[in-house]
ROKE-383658 format. One line per field, with one value per residue: x, y negated, z negated of N, C-alpha, C, O in turn. Coordinates in steps of 0.001 Angstrom, whole numbers, padded with zeros to 6 digits. Layout:
REM ROKE-383658
n_c1 = [X  ...] $
n_c2 = [Y  ...] $
n_c3 = [Z  ...] $
ca_c1 = [X  ...] $
ca_c2 = [Y  ...] $
ca_c3 = [Z  ...] $
c_c1 = [X  ...] $
c_c2 = [Y  ...] $
c_c3 = [Z  ...] $
o_c1 = [X  ...] $
o_c2 = [Y  ...] $
o_c3 = [Z  ...] $
***
This chain:
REM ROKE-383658
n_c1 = [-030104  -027733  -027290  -026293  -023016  -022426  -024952  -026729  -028937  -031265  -031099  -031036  -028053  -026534  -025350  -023019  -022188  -019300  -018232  -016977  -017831  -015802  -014135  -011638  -009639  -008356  -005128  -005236  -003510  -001284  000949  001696  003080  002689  003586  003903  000768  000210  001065  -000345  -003403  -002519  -002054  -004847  -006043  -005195  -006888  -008680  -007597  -007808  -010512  -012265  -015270  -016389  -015174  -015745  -013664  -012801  -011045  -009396  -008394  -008702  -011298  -013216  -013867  -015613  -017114  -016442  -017050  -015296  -015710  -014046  -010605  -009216  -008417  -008122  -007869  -009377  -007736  -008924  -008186  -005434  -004716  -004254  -004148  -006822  -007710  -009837  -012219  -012645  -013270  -015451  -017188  -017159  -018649  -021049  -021377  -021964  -021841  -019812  -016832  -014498  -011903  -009065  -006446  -004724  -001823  000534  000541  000867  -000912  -002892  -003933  -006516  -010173  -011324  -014170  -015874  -018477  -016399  -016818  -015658  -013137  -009678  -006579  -004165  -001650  001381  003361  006035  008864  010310  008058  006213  007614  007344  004934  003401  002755  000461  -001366  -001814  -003556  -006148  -005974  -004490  -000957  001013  003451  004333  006750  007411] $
n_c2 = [-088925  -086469  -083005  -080388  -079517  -076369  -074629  -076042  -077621  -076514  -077341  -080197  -083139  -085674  -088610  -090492  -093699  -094802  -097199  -099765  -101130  -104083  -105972  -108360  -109890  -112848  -114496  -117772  -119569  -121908  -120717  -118900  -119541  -121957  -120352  -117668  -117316  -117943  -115753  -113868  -114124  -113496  -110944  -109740  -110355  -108912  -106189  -106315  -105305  -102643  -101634  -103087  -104249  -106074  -108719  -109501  -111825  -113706  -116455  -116897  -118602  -119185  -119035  -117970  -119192  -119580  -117629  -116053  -114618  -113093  -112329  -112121  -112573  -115749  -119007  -121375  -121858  -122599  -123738  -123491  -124436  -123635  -123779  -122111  -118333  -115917  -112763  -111632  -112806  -112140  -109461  -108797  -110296  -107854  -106156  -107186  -106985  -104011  -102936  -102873  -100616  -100965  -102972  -105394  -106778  -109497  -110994  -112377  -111496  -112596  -113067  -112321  -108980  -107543  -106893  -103866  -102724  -100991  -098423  -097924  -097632  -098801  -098635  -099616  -102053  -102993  -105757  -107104  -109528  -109223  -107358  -107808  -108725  -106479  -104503  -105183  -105605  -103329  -101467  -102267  -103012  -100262  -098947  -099847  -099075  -098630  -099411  -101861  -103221  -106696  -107404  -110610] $
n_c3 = [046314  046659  047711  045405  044956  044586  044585  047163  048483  046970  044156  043635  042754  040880  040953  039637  038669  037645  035084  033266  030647  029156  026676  026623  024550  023691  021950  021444  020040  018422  018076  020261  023569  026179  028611  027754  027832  030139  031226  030012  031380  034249  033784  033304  035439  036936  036506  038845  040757  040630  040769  038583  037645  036089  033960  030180  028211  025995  023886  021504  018126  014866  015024  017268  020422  023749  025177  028209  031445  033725  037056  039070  040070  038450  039469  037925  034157  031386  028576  025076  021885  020087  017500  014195  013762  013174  013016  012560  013422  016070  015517  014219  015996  017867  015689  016117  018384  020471  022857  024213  025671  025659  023762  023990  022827  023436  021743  019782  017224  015402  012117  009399  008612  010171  008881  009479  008905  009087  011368  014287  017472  019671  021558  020728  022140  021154  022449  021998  022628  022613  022463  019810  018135  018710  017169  014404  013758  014669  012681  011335  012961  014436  012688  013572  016146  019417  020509  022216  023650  026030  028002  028976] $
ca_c1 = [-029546  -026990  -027606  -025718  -021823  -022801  -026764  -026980  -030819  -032222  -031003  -030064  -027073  -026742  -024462  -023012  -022022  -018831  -018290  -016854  -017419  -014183  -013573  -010253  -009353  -006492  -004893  -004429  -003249  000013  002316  001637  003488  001918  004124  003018  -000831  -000310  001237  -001617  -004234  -002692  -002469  -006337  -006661  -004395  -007680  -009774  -007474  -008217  -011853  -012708  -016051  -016452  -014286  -015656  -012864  -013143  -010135  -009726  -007863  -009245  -012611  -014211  -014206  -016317  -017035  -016149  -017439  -014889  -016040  -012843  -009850  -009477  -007056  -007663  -008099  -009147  -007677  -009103  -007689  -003925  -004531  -003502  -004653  -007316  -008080  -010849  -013671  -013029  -013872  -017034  -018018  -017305  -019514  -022623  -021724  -021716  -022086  -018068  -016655  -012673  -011117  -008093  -005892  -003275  -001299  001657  000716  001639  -001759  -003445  -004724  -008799  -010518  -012563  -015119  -017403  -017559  -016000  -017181  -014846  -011618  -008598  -005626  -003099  -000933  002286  003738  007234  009526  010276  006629  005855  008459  007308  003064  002958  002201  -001329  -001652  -001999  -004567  -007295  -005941  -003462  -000448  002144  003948  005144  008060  007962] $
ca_c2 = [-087733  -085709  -081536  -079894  -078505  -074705  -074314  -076465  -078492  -076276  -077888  -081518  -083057  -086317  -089689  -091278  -094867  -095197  -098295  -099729  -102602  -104698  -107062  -109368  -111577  -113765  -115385  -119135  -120332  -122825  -119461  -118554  -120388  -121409  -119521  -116779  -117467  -117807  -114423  -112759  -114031  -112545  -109290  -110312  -110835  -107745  -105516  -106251  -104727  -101229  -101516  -103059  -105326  -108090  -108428  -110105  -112658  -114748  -116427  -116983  -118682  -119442  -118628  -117637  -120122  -119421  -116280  -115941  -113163  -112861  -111318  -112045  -113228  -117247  -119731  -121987  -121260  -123585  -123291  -124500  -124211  -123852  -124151  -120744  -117272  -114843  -111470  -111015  -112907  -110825  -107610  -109771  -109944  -106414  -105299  -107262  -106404  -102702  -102504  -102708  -099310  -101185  -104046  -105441  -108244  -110052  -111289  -112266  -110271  -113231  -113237  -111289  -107840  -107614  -105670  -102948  -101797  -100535  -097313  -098536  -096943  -099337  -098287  -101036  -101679  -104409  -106107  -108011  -110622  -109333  -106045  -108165  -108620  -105355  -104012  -106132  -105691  -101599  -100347  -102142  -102905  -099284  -098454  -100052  -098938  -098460  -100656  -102020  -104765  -106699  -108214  -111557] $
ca_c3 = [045686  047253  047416  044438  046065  044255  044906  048030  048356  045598  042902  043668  042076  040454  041367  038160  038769  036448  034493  032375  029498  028877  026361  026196  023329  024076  020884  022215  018454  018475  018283  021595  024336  027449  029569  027896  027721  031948  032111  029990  032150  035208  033665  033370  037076  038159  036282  039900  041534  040260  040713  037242  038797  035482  032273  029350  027776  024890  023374  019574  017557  013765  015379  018151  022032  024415  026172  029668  032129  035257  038663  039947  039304  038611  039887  036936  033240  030467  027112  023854  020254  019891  015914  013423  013701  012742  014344  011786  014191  017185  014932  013451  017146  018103  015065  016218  019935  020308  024296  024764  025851  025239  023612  024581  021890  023561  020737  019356  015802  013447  011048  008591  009363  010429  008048  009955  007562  010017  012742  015369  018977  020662  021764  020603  022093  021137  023308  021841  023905  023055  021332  018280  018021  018508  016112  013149  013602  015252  011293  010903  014069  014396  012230  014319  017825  020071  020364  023204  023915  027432  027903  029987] $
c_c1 = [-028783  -027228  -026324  -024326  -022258  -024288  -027346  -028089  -031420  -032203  -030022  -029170  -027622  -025602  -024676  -022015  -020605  -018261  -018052  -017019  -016476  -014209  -012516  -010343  -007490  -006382  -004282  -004091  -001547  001094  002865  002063  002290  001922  002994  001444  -001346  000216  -000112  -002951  -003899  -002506  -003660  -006788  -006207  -005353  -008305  -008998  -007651  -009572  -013093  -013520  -016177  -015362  -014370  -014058  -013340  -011382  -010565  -008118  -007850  -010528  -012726  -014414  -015266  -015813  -017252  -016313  -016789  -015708  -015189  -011668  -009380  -008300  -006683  -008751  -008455  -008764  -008088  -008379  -006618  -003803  -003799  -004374  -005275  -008139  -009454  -012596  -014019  -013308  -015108  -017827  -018200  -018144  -020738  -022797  -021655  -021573  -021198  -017501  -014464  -012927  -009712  -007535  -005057  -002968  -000206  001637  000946  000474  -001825  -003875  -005868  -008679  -011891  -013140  -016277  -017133  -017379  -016024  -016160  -013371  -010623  -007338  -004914  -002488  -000204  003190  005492  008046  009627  008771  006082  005968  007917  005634  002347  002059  000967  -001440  -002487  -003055  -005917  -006995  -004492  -002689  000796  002441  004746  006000  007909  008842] $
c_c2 = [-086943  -083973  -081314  -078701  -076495  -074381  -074946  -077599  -077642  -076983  -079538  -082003  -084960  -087120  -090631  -092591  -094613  -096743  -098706  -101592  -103080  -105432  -107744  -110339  -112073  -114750  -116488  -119720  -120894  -122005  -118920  -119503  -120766  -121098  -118028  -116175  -117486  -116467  -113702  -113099  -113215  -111236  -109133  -109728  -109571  -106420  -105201  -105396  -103454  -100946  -102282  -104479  -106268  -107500  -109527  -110658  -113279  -115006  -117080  -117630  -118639  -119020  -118997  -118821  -119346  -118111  -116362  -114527  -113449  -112068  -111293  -112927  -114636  -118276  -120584  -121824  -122460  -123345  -124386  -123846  -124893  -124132  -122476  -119389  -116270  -113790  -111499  -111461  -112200  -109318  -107971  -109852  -108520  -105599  -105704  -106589  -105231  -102270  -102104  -101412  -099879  -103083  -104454  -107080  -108663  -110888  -111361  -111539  -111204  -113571  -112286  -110494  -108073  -106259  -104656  -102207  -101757  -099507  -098180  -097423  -097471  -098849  -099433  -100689  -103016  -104267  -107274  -108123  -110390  -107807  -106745  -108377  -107156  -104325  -104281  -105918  -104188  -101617  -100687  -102469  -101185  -097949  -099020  -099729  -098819  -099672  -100609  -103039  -104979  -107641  -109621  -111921] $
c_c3 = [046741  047109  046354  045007  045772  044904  046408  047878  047295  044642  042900  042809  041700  040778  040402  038581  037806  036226  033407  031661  028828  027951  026204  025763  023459  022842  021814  020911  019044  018534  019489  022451  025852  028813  029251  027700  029599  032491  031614  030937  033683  035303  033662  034746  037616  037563  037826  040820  041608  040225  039219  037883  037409  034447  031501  028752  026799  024147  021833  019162  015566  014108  016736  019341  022706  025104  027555  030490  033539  036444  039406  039818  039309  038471  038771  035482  032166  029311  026517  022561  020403  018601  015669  014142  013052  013748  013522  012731  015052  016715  014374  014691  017982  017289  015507  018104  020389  021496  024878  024755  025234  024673  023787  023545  022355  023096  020680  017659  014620  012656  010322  009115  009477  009460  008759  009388  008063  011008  013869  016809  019974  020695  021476  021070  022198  021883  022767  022936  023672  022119  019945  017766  017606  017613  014497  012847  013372  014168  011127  011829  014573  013905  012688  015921  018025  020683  021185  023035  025746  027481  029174  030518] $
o_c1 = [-029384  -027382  -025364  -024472  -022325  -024316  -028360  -027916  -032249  -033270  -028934  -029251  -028681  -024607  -025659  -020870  -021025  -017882  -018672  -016570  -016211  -014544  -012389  -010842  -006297  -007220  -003341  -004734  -000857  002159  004020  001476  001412  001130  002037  001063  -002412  000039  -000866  -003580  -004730  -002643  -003868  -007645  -006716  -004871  -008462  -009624  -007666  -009881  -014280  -012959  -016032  -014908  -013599  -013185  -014566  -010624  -011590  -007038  -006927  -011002  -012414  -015389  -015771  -014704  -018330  -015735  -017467  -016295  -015252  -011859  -009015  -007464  -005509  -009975  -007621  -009529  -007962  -008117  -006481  -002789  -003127  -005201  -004568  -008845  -010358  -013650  -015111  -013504  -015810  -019019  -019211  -018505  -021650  -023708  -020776  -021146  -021242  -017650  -013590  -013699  -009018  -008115  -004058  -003451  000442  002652  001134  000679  -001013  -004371  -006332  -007914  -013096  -012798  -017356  -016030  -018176  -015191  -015804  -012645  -010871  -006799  -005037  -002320  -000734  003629  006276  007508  009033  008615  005652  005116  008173  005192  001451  000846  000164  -002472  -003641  -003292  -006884  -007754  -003575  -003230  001594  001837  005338  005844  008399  008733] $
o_c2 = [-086805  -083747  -082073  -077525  -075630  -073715  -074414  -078460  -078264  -077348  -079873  -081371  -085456  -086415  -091327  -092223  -093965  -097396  -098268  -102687  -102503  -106394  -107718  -111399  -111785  -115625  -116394  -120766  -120330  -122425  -118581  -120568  -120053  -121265  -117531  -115022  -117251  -116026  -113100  -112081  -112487  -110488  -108028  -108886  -109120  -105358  -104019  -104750  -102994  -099930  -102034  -105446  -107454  -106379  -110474  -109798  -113391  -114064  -117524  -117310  -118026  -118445  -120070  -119512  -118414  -117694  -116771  -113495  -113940  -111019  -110602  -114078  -114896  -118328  -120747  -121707  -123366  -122565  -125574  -122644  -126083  -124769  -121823  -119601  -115587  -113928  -111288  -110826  -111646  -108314  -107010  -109551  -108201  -104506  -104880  -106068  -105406  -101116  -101285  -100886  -099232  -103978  -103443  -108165  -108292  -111935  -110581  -111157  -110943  -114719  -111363  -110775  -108964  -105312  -104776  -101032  -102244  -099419  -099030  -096531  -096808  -098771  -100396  -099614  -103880  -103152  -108381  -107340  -111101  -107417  -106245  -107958  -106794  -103516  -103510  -106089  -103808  -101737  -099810  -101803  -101131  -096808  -098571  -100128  -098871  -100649  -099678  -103850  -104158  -108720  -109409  -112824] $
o_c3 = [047806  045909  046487  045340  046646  045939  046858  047015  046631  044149  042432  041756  042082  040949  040149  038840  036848  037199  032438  032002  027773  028643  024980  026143  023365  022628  022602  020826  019892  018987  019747  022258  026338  029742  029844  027498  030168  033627  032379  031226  034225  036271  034163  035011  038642  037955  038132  041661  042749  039603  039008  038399  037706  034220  031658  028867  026798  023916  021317  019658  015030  013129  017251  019045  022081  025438  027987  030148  034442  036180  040423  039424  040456  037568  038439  035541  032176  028744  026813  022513  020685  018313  016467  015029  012311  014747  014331  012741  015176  017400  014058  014643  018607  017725  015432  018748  021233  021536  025796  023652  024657  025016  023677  023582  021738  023528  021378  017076  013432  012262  010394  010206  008765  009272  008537  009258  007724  011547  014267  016971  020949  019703  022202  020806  023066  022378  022867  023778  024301  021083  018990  016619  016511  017246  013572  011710  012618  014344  010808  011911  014998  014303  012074  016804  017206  021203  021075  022333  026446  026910  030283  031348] $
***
């Protein structure tokens, strides 16, 4: 414990760790190139450099791959799927997983909307892989989170 900067040693102060819980869902479905499936991972990797110590991953295409917990950022990546797209599992796992302080979709936007019919604690924020993307998804995109796009 550190003494408290106003009161001195009377009234010790308190040292709050901050931290945060990440998730990133990377659409690997056949839409997605895999140029740009090797830039979103090193937007991935360029998290550590800001202090961010793990970051849940999971990629999706029709359902749900394997979940991956970084500690640092990784020279080589495996993808599975490359079939169609639904966002609707990664909001099916965000309702049973509640621990996540952010989610993070990097997407190209071409499925059906997720239906979020639940409170959602998690923060969302899409990420289309291009302006015409972005242009064409924003409107429901929008109603579950916050929405950008990056230009490769």
């Amino acid at each position: 414990m550190r003494p408290n900067r106003r009161s001195g040693f009377d009234q010790m102060g308190s040292i709050y760790e901050l931290a945060s819980k990440l998730l990133v869902a990377v659409d690997v479905s056949g839409s997605v190139s895999s140029k740009t499936l090797q830039a979103f991972y090193s937007v991935i990797a360029r998290f550590f450099k800001y202090g961010i110590e793990t970051i849940d991953t999971i990629q999706f295409d029709t359902k749900l791959r394997e979940l991956e917990t970084f500690k640092k950022a990784s020279k080589e990546i495996k993808i599975t799927g490359r079939g169609g797209t639904n966002f609707q599992p990664v909001f099916d796992y965000i309702r049973e997983h509640r621990q996540y302080d952010g989610l993070i979709i990097l997407t190209d936007g071409y499925a059906t909307p997720p239906k979020a019919d639940f409170p959602m604690r998690t923060k969302v924020l899409w990420i289309c892989q291009g302006e015409q993307e972005y242009n064409e998804h924003k409107d429901w995109m929008k109603k579950t989170g916050k929405v950008c796009w990056i230009e490769f």
